[in-house]
N, C-alpha and C positions, 0 to 999 in steps of 0.2 A: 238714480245715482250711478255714478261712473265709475269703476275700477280700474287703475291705471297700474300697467305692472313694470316692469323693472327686470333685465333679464334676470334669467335662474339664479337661483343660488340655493345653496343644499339644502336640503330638507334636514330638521332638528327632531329629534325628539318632542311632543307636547305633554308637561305637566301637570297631572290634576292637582285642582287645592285639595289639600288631605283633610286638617285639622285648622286650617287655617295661616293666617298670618302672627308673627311675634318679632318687635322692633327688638334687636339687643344691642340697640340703642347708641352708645356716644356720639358712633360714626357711623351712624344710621345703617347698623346692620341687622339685615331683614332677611327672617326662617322661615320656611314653609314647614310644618308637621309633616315627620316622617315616617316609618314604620314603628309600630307599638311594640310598647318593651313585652308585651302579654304577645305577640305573636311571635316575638324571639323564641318568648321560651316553649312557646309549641313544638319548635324544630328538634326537641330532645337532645341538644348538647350540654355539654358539661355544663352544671350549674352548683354555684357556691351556696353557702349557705343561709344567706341573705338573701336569696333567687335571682342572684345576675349572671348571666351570660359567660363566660369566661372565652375571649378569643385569644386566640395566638397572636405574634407579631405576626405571620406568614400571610393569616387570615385577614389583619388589618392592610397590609401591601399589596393587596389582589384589589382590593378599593379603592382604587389610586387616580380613579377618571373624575373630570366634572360633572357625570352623566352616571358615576357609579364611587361614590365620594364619603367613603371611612375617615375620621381623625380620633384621636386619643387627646384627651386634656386630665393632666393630674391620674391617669392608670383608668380614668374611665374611656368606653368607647364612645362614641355620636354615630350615627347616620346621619348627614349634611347632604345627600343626594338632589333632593327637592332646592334644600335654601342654595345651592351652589351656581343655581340661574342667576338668582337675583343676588347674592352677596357683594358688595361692592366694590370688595378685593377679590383676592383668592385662600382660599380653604388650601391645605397642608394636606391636600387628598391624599390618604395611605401611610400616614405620618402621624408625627407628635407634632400637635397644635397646644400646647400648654406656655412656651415663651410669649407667642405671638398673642393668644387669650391674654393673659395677664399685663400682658403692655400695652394692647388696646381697650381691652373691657374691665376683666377681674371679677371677684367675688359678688360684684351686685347683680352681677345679671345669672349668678347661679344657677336660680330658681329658675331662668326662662330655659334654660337647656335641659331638664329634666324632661322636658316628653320627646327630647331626641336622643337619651340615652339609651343605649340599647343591651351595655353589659361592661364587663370590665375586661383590662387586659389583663395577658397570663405574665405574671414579673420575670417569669424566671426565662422569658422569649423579649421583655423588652429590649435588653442592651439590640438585638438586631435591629432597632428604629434607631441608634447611635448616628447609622450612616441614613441620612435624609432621602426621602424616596422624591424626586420633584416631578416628577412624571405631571402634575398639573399645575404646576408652578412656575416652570424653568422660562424666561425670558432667553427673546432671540438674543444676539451680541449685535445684531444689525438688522435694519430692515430697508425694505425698498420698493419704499413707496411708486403706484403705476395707478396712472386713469386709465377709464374705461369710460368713456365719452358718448352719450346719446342722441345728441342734437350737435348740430353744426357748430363750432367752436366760437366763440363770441358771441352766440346770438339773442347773449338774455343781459339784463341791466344789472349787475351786481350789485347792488343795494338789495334790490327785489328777491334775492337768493335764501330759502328755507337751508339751514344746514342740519343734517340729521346726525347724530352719531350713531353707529350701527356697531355697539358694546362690544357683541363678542365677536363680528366677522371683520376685526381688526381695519376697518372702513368708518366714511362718511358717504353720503347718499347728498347730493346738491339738490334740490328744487327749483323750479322759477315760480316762487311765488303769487305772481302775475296770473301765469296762467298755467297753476297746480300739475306742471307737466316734470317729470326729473331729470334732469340737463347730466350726469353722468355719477359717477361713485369714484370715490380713489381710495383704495388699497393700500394693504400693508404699511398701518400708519402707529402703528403699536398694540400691544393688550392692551382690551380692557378702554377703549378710546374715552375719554372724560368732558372737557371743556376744549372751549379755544377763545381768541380775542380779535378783533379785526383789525386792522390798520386803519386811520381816521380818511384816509383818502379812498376807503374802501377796495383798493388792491388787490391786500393778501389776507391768509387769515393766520394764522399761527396756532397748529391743534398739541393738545399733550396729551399722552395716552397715560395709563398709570404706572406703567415701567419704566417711564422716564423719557419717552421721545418727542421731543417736538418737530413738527414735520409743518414747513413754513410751504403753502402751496398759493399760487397764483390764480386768483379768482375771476380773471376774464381767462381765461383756458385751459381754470382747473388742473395746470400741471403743476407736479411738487415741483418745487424749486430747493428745496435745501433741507439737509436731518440735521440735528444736533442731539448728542444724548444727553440731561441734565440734570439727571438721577435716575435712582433704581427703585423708588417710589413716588410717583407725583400726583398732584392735583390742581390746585390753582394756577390760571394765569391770570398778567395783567397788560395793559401798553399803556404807556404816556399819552397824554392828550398831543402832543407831537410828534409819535409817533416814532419817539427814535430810542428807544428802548422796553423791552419786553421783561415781566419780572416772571420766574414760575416759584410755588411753592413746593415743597418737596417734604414730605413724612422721612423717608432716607437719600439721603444723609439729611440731616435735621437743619435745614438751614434755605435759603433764598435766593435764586440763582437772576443775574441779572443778566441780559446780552443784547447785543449791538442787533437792532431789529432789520438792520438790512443784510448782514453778512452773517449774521448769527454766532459772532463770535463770543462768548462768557469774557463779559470785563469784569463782573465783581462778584462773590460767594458769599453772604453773612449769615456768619452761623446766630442759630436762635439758642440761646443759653442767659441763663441766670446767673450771676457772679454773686448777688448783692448780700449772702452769707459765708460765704470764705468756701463755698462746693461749687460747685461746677453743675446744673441740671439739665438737662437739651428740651429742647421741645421741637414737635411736629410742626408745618405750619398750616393752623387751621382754615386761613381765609389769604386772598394778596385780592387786593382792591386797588384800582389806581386812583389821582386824586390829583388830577392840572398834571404835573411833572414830579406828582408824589405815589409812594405805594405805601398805603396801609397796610399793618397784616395783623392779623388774629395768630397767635402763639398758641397753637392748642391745648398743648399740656402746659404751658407755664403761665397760663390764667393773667395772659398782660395782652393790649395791642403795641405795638409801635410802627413810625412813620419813618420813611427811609427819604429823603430827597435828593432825588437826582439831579439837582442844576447844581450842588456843591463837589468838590472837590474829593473825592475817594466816597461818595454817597454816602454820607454817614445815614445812622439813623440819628434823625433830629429831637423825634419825641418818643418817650416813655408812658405808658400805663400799665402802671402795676395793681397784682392783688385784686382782678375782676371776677365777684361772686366768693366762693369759699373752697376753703381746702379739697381737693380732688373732683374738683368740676372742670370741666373741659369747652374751648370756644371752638366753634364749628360755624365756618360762614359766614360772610357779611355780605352787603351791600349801601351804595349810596342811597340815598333820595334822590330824585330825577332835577330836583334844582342843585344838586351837588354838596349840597350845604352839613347834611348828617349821615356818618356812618352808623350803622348799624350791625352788630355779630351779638350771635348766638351764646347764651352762658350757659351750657348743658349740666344740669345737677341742681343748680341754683333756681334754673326754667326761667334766664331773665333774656331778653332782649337788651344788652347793654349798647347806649346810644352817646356818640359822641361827636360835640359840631367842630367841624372841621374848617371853620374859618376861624375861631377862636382858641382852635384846639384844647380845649377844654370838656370833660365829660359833663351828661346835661342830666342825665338819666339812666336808670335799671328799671324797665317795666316788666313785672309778672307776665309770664305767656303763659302756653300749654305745657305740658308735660316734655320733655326736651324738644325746644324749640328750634325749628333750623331755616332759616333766614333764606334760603336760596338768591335769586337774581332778585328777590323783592316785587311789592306791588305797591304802589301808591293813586289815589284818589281823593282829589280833593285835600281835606284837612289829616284823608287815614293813610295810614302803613302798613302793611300786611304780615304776618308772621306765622308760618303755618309750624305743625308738632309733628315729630316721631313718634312721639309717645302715648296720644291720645285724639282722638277726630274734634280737635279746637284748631279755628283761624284766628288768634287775637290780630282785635283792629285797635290799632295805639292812634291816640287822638295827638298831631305833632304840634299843637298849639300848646297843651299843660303837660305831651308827653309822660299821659298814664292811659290804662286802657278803658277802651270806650263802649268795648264788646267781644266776649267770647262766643264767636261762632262756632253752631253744633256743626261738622258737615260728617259724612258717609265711613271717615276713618282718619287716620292718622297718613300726613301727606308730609311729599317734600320740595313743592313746587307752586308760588303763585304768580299770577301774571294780571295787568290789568294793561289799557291802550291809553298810558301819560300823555299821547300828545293830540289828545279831543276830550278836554272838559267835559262837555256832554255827554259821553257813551260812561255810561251810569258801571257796567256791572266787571267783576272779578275774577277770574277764572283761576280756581283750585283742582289738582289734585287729592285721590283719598286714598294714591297705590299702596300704602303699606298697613288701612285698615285690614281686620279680620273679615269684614263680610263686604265692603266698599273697593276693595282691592281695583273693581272697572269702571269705578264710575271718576266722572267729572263734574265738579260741585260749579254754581255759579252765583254769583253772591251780586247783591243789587247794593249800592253804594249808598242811595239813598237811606236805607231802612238797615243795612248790617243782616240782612236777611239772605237764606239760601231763597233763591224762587225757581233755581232747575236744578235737576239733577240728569246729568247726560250719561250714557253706559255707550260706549264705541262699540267693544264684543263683550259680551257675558263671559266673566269668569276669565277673562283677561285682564293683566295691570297694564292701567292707563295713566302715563306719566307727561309733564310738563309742555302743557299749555303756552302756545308762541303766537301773536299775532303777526298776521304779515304787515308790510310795510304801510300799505294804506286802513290799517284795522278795520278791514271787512270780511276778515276771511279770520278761525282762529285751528293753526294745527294741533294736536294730538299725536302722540307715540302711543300705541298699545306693542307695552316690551314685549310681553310674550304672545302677541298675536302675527306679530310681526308685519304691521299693518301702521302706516299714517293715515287718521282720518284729518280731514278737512271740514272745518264747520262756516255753514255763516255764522257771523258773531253777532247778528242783529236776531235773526228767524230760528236761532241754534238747529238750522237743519242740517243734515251732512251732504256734504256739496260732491266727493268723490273720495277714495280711497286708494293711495299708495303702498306698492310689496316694496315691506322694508325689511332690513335681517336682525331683529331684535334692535328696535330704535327705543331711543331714550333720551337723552339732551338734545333740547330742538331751537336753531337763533334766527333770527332772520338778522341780517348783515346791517342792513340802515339802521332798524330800532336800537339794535346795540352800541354800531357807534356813534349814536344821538344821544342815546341816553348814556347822561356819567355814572361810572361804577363798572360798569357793564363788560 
């Protein structure tokens, strides 16, 4: 096996698993166990009479790194140090995290913060957390974007192209799929780098970090070509099957940003909000899907989709779906089916998979999943669907002929990522993540299509999470991110041997360019 490296890049801190993993859940955020409230109070400081800890504000403010990461919710302390690798956003290190807590999670995930309490704070020192510490928060006002180029400039097929996101070293990492060699990295593309979309002429790609940048770069010579900022929280993108507009969704400001995909200019904003009782409500946007020259989106907090179309005149949104699942459930994620025909998003709280065909625009279905279920890019095989859980190590397989389920698969842990190769009937098997089980956190499940059964289970590094499974373009080859090994394996997808190993910097969402713009949704 061949190790294929990638210039330097800084050496990180490595984290041991302590106590394990805990999903806190809606929006799949993921704790590793921190220090023990029993060895706080070894250290002999002031303790109340309850036996918690009592810190200062001063003392909560000296913990303000991702690497050394205090928060306060409601007057009590956390240690977050561990969970701050993998959290999805950012921690309020050295701060009051009790706004942000209550507006994404709240009182049901209580209980899962109790083994990273660590003490309380001192009230009569809070007013000094008044003025916000962001020492690990604070977003550039501007970034700029630079390749770093490894191979001679044009000399790989761009369809064929692996794209890594490389999380926290504000980078992508390019591949040639072909021949598992890395064609270059481009830089300073925002925090926290998330998704991206391709253009259908395979071109460019268009990336959104979570601070809001999209950074349109040019994919036969990897040069950025254009920033746009289009919010201060984002997540999804999407493009038109033509190619001529880009949607992103956005957590802040609460709303749907659309732009002209060659000049990136923002033509239209639509805010997500509820009128239909005389208030006013906003919602996050949990999912943007495209759909011909439509964008789907998942409304997060206000439990609707709606469809935007773009060939009309000020893009309205055309369709409405209200009222999915129940009072204080939250939608997270969708995807097509590969014939394009059914959307699918996530109904976290409810644990359904809500499914709606999208030629008839009509809902079809709510299938029971796993414990909060999160749809990612989807897999399909055959007659199944795939839907893996945060909440519990279940693959429901949804049968799309009666659309109900057909089998809950046991696999290694609770995962957020499935992948199968839609465009070879034959090639029988599934490829899951298990990153955010408790003991499964490394491994790679593989599930045979035939039978709904696991028949491998792959481990890239012990004791590293191994996230989201990508096959390359001709499905013979399938990547792997190990986040915190900082390592891409390469497997065959036939022999599940590992074929060679790429240094990556904390890699995590992984696409290959042709698969995605072939398949719809994507």
């Amino acid at each position: 096996m061949e190790t294929l490296q990638t210039p330097a890049i800084n050496e990180t801190k490595e984290y041991s698993r302590k106590d394990g993993l805990i999903a806190l859940c809606i929006t799949m955020v993921v704790v590793i166990a921190g220090v023990s409230v029993t060895s706080y109070k070894k250290m002999g400081a002031e303790v109340d009479a309850e036996g918690n800890k009592i810190y200062t504000a001063a003392e909560l403010m000296a913990h303000n790194k991702v690497d050394d990461c205090w928060i306060t919710i409601d007057g009590f302390v956390f240690d977050m140090t561990e969970s701050s690798k993998s959290h999805p956003g950012s921690f309020h290190c050295g701060g009051d995290g009790s706004a942000n807590y209550h507006k994404n999670h709240g009182p049901t995930i209580r209980s899962r913060m109790d083994p990273f309490r660590i003490g309380k704070l001192n009230p009569a020192s809070a007013a000094q957390l008044l003025m916000p510490n962001t020492t690990a928060t604070t977003t550039a006002e501007t970034i700029n974007p630079t390749r770093e180029l490894f191979v001679e400039e044009g000399s790989w097929n761009t369809l064929e192209m692996m794209i890594v996101m490389e999380r926290d070293n504000k980078s992508l990492l390019a591949i040639d799929g072909a021949t598992h060699k890395p064609i270059g990295r481009v830089k300073d593309i925002g925090k926290q780098v998330h998704t991206q979309v391709f253009s259908p002429d395979g071109n460019f790609t268009y990336h959104i970090s979570r601070d809001g940048w999209l950074t349109k770069i040019d994919l036969h010579t990897l040069k950025p070509v254009g920033v746009v900022r289009v919010g201060e929280d984002s997540r999804g993108t999407a493009i038109t099957d033509s190619g001529k507009y880009v949607a992103i969704g956005n957590y802040e400001p609460k709303q749907v940003v659309i732009i002209d995909a060659e000049t990136l200019a923002i033509i239209t904003k639509i805010e997500l909000l509820d009128t239909r009782d005389g208030t006013i409500t906003h919602s996050r946007a949990g999912a943007v899907v495209e759909n011909g020259e439509k964008f789907i989106v998942s409304l997060k907090d206000g439990r609707s989709v709606w469809v935007i179309d773009t060939t009309k005149r000020g893009m309205p949104v055309s369709n409405y779906f209200w009222d999915l699942g129940k009072e204080g459930d939250v939608l997270h994620d969708g995807y097509l089916t590969p014939d394009g025909k059914f959307y699918l998003t996530a109904v976290q709280g409810s644990d359904v998979a809500w499914v709606l065909d999208t030629e008839k625009m009509k809902p079809v279905a709510e299938v029971k999943a796993g414990k909060t279920p999160h749809t990612g890019p989807g897999a399909t095989w055959g007659n199944y669907t795939f839907v893996p859980s945060l909440g519990e190590g279940i693959l429901t397989a949804i049968d799309m002929r009666t659309w109900t389920a057909a089998a809950y698969i046991k696999t290694a842990g609770a995962g957020l990522f499935t992948r199968s190769y839609h465009k070879d009937p034959s090639y029988p098997y599934i490829w899951v993540d298990t990153a955010f089980g408790a003991e499964g956190q490394d491994e790679i499940d593989v599930i045979d299509g035939n039978t709904l059964k696991v028949v491998r289970k792959l481990i890239p590094m012990a004791d590293k999470r191994a996230v989201h499974p990508e096959f390359t373009r001709n499905g013979k080859y399938v990547y792997v991110a190990v986040w915190t090994g900082n390592k891409v394996f390469v497997y065959n997808a036939n022999t599940f041997e590992v074929v060679t190993t790429i240094d990556a910097f904390t890699p995590t969402g992984i696409s290959n360019v042709g698969i995605r713009i072939e398949e719809p949704g994507l």
